[in-house]
N, C-alpha and C positions, 0 to 999 in steps of 0.2 A: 504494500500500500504506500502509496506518495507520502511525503511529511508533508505537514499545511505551508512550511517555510518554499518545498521544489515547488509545490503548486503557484505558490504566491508568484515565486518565479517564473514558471510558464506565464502567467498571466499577465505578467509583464512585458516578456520576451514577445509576447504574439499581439498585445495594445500596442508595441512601439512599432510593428511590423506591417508590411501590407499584405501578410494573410488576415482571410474575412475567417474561415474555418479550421479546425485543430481539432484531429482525434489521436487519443494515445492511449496503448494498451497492453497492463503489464499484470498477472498474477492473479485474475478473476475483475481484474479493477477496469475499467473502461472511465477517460479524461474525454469529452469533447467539450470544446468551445468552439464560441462565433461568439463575433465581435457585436457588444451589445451583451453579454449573458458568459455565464461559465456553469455547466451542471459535471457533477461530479457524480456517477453512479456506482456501486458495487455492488456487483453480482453474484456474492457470497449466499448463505441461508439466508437472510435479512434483506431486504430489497430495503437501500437507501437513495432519498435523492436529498442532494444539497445543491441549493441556487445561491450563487452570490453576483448580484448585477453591476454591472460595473458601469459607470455613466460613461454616456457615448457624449462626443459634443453637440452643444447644441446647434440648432439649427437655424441658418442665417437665414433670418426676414430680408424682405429685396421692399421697397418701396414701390411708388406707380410707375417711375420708369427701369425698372427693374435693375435697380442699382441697389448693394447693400445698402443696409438703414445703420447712418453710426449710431454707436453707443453711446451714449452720456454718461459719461461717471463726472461729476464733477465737486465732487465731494474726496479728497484723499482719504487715504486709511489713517485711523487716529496713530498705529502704530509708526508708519510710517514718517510723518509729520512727528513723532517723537524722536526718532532714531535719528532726522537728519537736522533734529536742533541739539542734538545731544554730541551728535559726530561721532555714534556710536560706529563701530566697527562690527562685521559678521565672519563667525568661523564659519566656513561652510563645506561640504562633503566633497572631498576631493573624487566620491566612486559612489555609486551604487551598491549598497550593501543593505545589514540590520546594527541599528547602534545602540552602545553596549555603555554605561556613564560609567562600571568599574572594570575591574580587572576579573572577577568573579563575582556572582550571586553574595555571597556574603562579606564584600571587600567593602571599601566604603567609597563613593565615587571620585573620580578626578578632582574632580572640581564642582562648587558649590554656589547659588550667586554669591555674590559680594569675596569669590577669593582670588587672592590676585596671580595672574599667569604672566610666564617668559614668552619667549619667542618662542623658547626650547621646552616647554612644558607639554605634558602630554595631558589633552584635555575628554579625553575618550576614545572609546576603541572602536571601528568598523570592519563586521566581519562579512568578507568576500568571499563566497566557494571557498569554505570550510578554510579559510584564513583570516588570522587577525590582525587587524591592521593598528597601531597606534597613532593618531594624530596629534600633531601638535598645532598649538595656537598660533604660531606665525605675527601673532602681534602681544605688546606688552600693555597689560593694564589691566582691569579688574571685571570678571563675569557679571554682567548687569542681568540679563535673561537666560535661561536655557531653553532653546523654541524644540524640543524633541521630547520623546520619552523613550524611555529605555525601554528597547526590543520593537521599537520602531522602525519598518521599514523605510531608507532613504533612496531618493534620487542623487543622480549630478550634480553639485552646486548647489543642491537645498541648505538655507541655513541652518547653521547649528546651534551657537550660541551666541550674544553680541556682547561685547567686549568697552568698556569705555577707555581709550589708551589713555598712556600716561606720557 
């Protein structure tokens, strides 16, 4: 049977992809997806179904001359409008992984808000296909936010935590 972590990962591997359909099938276990939807079924004694939808984007309104309709945001994000009065600084995910805030389940984390990091300080761990990665914070000053949680799937470049330098 898939762990929920390989799954999670196909499900990723096939939303960044231009496959629409995905079937995979190992040990009684049948995976299909299409885009829009992932059911998982197993064909064991027990007939399971599990749905988990995954939003697809949404869908562009076109106006009367058939031209997109912009969007108006004109409001920024309060967070946003904080961070860049503050000059706050963002660690953020060098890779695609699950982030880890210690070294082990019973360690105690990297880093905490308000403690202050090196360059060289190691501010949490990202683990890659069954590697763990240490990151450090690359800038010097004191943890104002932590925007994750532990055992949180990350993207590319997603932020991590933001920093006020010193």
């Amino acid at each position: 049977m898939l762990k929920v972590q390989e799954i999670r990962e196909l499900i990723k591997l096939i939303d960044e992809s231009t496959i629409n359909e995905f079937t995979y099938e190992n040990e009684g276990t049948t995976v299909k997806m299409k885009k829009g939807e992932v059911v998982l079924r197993s064909e064991n004694a027990t007939q399971q179904q599990v749905k988990e939808v995954i939003p697809t984007p949404p869908i562009e309104e076109k106006n009367e001359s058939n031209q997109p309709k912009a969007v108006e945001n004109n409001q920024p994000k309060e967070k946003e409008i904080a961070r860049s009065e503050e000059n706050l600084k963002e660690i953020t995910s060098p890779m695609v992984g699950t982030f880890y805030s210690a070294s082990s389940p019973e360690a105690e984390p990297y880093v905490k808000v308000g403690s202050k990091v090196k360059k060289d300080s190691v501010v949490c761990i990202i683990e890659a296909m069954k590697l763990f990665n240490e990151i450090e914070a690359e800038v010097q000053g004191e943890i104002v936010e932590i925007l994750v949680e532990n055992g949180q799937l990350l993207e590319y470049g997603q932020p991590l935590f933001l920093v006020k330098p010193e």
